[in-house]
C-alpha positions as semicolon CSV with decimal commas, in nm:
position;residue;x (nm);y (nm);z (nm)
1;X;1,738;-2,231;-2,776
2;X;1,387;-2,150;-2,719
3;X;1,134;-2,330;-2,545
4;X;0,951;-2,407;-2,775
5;X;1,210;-2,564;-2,987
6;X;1,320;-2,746;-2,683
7;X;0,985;-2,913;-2,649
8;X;0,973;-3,009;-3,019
9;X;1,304;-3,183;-2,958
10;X;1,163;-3,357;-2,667
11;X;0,880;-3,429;-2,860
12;X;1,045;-3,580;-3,153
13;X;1,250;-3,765;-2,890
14;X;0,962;-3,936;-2,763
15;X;0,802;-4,043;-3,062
16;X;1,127;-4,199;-3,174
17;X;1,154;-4,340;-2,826
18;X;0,777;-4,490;-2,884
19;X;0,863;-4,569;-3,297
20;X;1,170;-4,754;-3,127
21;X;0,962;-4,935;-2,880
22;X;0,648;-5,036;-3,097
23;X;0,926;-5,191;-3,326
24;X;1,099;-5,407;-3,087
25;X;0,763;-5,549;-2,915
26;X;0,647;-5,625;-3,321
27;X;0,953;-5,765;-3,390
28;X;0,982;-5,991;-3,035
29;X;0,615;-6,124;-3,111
30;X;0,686;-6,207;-3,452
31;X;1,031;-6,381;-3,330
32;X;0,824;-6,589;-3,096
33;X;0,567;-6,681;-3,302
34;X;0,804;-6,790;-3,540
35;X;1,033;-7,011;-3,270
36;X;0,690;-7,105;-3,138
37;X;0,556;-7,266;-3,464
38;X;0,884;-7,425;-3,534
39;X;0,904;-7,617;-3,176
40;X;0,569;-7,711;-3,210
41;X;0,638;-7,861;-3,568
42;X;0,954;-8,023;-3,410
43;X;0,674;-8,131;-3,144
44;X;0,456;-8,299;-3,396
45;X;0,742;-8,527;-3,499
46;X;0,711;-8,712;-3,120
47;X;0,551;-9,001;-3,102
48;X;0,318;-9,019;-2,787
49;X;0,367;-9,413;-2,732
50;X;0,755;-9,386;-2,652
51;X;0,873;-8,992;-2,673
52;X;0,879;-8,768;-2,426
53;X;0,748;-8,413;-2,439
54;X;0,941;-8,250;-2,110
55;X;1,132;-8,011;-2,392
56;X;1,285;-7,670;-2,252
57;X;1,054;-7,377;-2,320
58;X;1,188;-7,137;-2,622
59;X;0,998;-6,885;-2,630
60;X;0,876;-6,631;-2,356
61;X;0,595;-6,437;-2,250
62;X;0,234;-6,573;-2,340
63;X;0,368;-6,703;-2,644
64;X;0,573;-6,932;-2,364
65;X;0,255;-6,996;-2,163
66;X;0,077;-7,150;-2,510
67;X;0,380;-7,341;-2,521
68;X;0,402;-7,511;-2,179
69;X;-0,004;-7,570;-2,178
70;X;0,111;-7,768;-2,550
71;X;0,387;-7,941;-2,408
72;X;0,259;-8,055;-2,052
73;X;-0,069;-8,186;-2,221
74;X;0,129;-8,379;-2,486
75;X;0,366;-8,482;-2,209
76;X;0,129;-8,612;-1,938
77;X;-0,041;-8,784;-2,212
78;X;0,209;-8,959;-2,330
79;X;0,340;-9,094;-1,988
80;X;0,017;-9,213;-1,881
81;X;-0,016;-9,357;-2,272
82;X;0,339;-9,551;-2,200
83;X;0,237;-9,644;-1,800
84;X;-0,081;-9,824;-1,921
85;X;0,115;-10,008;-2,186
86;X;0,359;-10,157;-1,979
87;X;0,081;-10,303;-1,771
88;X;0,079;-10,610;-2,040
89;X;0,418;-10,602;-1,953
90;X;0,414;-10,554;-1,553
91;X;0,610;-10,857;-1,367
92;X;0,352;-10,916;-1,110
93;X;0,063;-10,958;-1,331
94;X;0,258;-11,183;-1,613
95;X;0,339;-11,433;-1,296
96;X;0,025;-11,439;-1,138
97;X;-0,049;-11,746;-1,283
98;X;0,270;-11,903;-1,214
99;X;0,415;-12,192;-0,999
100;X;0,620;-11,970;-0,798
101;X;0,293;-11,717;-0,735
102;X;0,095;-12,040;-0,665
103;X;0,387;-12,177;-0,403
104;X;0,401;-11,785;-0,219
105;X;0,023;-11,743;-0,233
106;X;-0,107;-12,064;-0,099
107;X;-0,421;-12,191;-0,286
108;X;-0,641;-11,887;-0,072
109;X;-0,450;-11,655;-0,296
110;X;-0,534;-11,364;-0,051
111;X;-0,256;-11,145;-0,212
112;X;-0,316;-11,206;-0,546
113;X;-0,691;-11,174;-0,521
114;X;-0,623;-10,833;-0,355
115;X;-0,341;-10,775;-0,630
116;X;-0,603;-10,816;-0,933
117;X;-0,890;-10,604;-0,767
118;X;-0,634;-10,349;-0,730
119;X;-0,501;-10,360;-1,035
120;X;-0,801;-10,339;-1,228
121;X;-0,939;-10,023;-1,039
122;X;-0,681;-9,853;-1,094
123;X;-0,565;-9,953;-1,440
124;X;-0,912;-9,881;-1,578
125;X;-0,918;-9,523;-1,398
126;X;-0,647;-9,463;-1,569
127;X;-0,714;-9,540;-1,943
128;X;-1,052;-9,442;-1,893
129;X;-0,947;-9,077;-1,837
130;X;-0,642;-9,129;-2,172
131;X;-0,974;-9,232;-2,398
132;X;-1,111;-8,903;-2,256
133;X;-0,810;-8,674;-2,313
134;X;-0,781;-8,825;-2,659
135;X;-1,106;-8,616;-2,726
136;X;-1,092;-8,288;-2,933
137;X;-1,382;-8,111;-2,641
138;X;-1,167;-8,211;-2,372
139;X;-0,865;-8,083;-2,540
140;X;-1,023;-7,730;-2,594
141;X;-1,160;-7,751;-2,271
142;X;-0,790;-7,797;-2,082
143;X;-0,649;-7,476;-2,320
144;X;-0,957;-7,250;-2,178
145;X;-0,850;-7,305;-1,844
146;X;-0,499;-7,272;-1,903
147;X;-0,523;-6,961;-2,141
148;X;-0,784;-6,698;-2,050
149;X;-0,645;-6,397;-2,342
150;X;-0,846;-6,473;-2,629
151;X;-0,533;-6,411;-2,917
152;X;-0,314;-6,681;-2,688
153;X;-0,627;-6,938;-2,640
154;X;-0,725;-6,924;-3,074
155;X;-0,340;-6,931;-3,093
156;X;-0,293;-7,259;-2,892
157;X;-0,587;-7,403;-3,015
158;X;-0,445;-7,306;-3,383
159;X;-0,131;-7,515;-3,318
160;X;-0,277;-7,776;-3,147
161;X;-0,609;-7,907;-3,220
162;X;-0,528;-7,977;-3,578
163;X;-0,657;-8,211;-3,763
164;X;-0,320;-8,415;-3,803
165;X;-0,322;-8,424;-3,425
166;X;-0,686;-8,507;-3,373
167;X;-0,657;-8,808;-3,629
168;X;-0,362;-8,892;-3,450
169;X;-0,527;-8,893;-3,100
170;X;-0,789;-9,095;-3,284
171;X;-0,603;-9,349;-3,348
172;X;-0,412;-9,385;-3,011
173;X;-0,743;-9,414;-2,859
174;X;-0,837;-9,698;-3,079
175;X;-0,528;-9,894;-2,923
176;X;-0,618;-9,754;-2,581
177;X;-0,924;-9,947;-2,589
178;X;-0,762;-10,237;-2,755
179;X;-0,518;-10,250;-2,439
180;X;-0,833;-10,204;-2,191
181;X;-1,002;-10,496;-2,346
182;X;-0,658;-10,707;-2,331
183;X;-0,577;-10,602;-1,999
184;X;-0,931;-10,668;-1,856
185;X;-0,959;-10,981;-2,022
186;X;-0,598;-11,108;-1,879
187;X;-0,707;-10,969;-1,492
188;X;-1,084;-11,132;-1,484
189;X;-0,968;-11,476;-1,658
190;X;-0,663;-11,476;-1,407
191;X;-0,946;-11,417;-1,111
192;X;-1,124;-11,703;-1,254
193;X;-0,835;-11,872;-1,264
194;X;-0,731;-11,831;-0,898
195;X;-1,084;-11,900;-0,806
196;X;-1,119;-12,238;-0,918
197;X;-0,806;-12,350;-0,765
198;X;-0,922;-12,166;-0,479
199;X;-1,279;-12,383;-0,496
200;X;-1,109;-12,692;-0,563
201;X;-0,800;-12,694;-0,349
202;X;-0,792;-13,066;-0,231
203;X;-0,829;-13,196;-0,612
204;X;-0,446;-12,992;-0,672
205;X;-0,123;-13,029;-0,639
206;X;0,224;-12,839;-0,670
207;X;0,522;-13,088;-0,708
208;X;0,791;-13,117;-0,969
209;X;0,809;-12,730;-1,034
210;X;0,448;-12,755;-1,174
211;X;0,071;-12,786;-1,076
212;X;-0,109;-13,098;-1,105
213;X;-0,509;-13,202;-1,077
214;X;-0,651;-13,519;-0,907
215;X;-1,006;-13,393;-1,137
216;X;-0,994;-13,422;-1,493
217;X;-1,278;-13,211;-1,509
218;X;-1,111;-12,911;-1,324
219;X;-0,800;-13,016;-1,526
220;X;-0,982;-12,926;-1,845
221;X;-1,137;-12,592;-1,746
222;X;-0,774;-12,505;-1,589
223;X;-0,683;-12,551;-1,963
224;X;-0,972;-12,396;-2,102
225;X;-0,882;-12,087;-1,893
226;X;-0,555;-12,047;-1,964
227;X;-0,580;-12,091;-2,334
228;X;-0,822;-11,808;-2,312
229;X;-0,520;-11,556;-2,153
230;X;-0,276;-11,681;-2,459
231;X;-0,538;-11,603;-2,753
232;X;-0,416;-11,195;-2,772
């Protein structure tokens, strides 16, 4: 065999080799775009208020990177979504007002004082920056720092700044600030609360499992307070 058919074999060799390769990379992107579209629709299904997003990654390459930067928004979102719900919920603050808090606390209330101040700083840190992610800008602005290739970043934006998702986020954020308004309300009438006990120590009294008031008139605001808490 001559050499020049021997480089025509080799030649044909390597364009097969190339036809070969071009083929599997075509066929590999188009297999994870597919699996990537279908987890993300299996994605959508999840319900940010009680699901959780920390789903294995099935796909690879930046097709996987699109998918992580999807699921570890959706996922931190939702957690901090479900913390700041079961503030309503948390112990501490449902007893502050209680006969047993009162008893612990002593009418200076120096713990629970510190307790609401707390509470509230942090609580409204928190939600403040959920209303914020709930935003379409600050999505796209999270996926440009996560995904610099500009295919990837339209790609992840494609999937996930839809407008099923945006009028979703809409929505949470609507009972985000329906829980900041509840919560805020609960903390600064409980401080009001502790603060007229506080102010008028010598006119109470804790006997019998309950508090009592020499003062009808701090008696009646006690009241009026505490109705206040139980109208959400």
């Amino acid at each position: 065999m001559n050499n020049k058919k021997k480089f025509f074999i080799i030649f044909i060799l390597i364009l097969l080799d190339a036809f070969l390769l071009v083929g599997y990379l075509v066929i590999r992107d188009k297999t994870n775009l597919n699996d990537l579209k279908k987890e993300i629709n299996e994605v959508n299904k999840l319900d940010v208020t009680k699901d959780n997003y920390n789903r294995r990654i099935k796909t690879s390459g930046d097709y996987a990177l699109v998918e992580k930067t999807i699921k570890n928004y959706l996922n931190d979102y939702s957690k901090g979504v479900q913390e700041v719900k079961s503030t309503m919920k948390d112990s501490k603050l449902t007893k502050i007002l209680s006969y047993d808090n009162y008893t612990s606390d002593g009418f200076e209330f120096v713990e629970s004082f510190k307790y609401l101040n707390t509470e509230k700083e942090e609580f409204n840190k928190e939600i403040d920056l959920l209303i914020e992610k709930s935003n379409k800008k600050y999505i796209e602005k999270y996926i440009d720092k996560k995904i610099k290739d500009k295919y990837f970043n339209n790609l992840c934006n494609e999937l996930m700044v839809t407008e099923e998702r945006i009028n979703s986020l809409e929505e949470t954020k609507k009972t985000l600030e329906e829980i900041k308004s509840k919560v805020n309300k609960i903390i600064d009438t409980s401080t009001e609360v502790l603060t007229l006990l506080k102010n008028n120590k010598d006119d109470c009294v804790l006997e019998d499992g309950q508090i009592k008031f020499k003062s009808k008139q701090v008696f009646d605001k006690y009241n009026e307070l505490i109705s206040k808490i139980k109208e959400d």
